[in-house]
N, C-alpha and C positions, 0 to 999 in steps of 0.2 A: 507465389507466381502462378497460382492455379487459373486465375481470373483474369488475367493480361493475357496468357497463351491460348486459353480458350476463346480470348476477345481476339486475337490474331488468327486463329484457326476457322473463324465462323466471320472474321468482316476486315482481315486485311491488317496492313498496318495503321491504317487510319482509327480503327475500332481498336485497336493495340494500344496506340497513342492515346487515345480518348479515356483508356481504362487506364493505363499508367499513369495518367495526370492525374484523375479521381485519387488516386490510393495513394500519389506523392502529397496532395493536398491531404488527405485524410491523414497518412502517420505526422505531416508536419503537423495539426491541429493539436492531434495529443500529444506530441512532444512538450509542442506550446506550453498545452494546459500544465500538463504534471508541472513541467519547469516553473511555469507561473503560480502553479497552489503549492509548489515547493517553496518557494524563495518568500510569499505572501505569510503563509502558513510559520517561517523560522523567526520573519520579521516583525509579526503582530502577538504572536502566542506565545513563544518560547523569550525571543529577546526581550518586549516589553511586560509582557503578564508573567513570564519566571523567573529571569534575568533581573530587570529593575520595580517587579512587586507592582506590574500596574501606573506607576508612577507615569503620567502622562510627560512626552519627550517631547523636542527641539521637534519644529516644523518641518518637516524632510526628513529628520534623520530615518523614519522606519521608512520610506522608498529609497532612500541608498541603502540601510543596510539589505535588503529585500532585492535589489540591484548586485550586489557584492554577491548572495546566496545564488543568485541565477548563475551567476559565471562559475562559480565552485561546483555546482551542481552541475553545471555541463560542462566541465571542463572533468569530471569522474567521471562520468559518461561516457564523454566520447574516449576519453582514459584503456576502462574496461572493452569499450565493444573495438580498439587498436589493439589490446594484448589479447583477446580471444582470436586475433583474426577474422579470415574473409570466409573461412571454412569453417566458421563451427556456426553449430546448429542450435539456435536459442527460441526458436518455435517454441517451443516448451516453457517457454519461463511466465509466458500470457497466462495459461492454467496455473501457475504457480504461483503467480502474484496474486491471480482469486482466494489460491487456498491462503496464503498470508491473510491476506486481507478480513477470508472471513475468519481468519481463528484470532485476530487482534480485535475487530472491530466488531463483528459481527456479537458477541458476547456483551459488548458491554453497550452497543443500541438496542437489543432485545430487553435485556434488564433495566435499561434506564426509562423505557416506555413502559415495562408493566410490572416493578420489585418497587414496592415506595421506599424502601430500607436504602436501597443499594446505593452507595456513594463513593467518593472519590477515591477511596482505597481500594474500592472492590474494581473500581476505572482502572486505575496503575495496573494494578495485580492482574487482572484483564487480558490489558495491551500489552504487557512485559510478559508474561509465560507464554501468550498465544502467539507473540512474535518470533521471541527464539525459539521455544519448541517447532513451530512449523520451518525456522530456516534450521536449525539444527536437525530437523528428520531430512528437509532437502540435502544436507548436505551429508550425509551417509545412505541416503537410495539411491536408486538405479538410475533418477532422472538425471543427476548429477551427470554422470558419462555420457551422457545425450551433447554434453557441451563439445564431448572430444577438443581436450586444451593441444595446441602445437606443443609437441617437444613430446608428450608421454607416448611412453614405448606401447604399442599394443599388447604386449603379454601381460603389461602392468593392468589396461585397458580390461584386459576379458578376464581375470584375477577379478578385478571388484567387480564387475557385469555379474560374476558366476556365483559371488558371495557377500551380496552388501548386508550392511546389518541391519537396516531398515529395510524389509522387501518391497513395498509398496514404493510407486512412484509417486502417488500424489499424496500428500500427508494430513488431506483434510478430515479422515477417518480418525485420527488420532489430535491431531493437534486443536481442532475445534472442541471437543469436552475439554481439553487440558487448560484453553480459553475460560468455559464456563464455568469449571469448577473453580480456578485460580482468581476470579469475578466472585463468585458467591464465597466464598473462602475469605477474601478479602475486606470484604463485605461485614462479615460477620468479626472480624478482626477488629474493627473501629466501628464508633457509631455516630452520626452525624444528623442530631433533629435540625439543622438547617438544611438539610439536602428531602430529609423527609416532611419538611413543611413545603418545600418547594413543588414537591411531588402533585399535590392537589393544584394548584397552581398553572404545571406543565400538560394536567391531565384536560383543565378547563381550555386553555389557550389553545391544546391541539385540537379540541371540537369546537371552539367557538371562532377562535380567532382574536378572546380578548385579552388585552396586554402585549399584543405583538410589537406595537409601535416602540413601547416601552423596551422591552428584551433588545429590538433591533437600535434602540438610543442607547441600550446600556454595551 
């Protein structure tokens, strides 16, 4: 709200309004996206490359199911942010989804641009430790109370405030090595000369640009 009161305090309501419609259009854009690379993302990756092994489907069927995933997907949403209430404070969760983000992702795009080794198991291993490790340290720090749920008693409130067992609030100090190591770990678990043939391959096309056509037909 920092940005609408100060546009109300230096030009009126007019300059208020002006800023408020900015920032309504801006959070509607990315709700948009996520919900749209959400529903995209369940319907071309997971259902037909996991679920049916690639096998090319019925004409339509992956924009309904893709269709189907947006409404579940906002219908959690708006779920969660009705039982948190009006009053709690989720500022905090924007820094927290970076640190997610880079302790799952972050590990396995560094490696997959410059480990010719590193393949698909060292990807799992990757994305699965760096994911729960970073929500599992969220969810025993201190940031966790930042949400203040309705219904918990404050004494319960300043009990874990005063003794969490993860002290840090942001978990990107721990949970991103536990990314990289569970990445190269995994790695060295399995070995895959089709991923390290590829390598040469991926190293040419990101300087050249040759084979792009190709990768984006496959």
């Amino acid at each position: 709200m920092s940005a609408p009161l100060l546009a109300q305090a230096l030009g009126g309501d007019i300059f208020f309004a002006f800023i408020a419609a900015i920032a309504f259009a801006t959070i509607l854009a990315v709700v948009a996206g996520l919900t749209i690379s959400a529903s995209t993302s369940f319907a071309h990756d997971f259902y037909t490359n996991v679920i049916h092994k690639g096998v090319e489907r019925a004409p339509g069927e992956e924009v309904r199911v893709a269709r189907i995933t947006a409404f579940f997907v906002g219908a959690v949403a708006i779920g969660i942010a009705i039982l948190l209430g009006k009053d709690a404070n989720v500022a905090f969760l924007v820094a927290l989804a970076f640190a997610v983000a880079a302790s799952a992702n972050l590990p396995v795009i560094v490696l997959s641009l410059f480990w010719k080794r590193f393949n698909t198991s060292g990807a799992v291993a990757g994305l699965a430790v760096g994911l729960i490790a970073s929500i599992a340290l969220i969810m025993i720090s201190p940031s966790i109370m930042k949400i203040d749920p309705p219904g918990t008693a404050a004494a319960a409130r300043h009990l874990i405030q005063r003794s969490p067992i993860f002290p840090l609030e942001n978990p990107g100090i721990v949970s991103i090595p536990l990314g990289f190591l569970a990445a190269i770990i995994g790695t060295f678990l399995r070995r895959e000369e089709k991923a390290e043939q590829r390598f040469a391959e991926l190293i040419v096309r990101a300087n050249t640009g040759l084979g792009a056509e190709k990768a984006v037909l496959e």
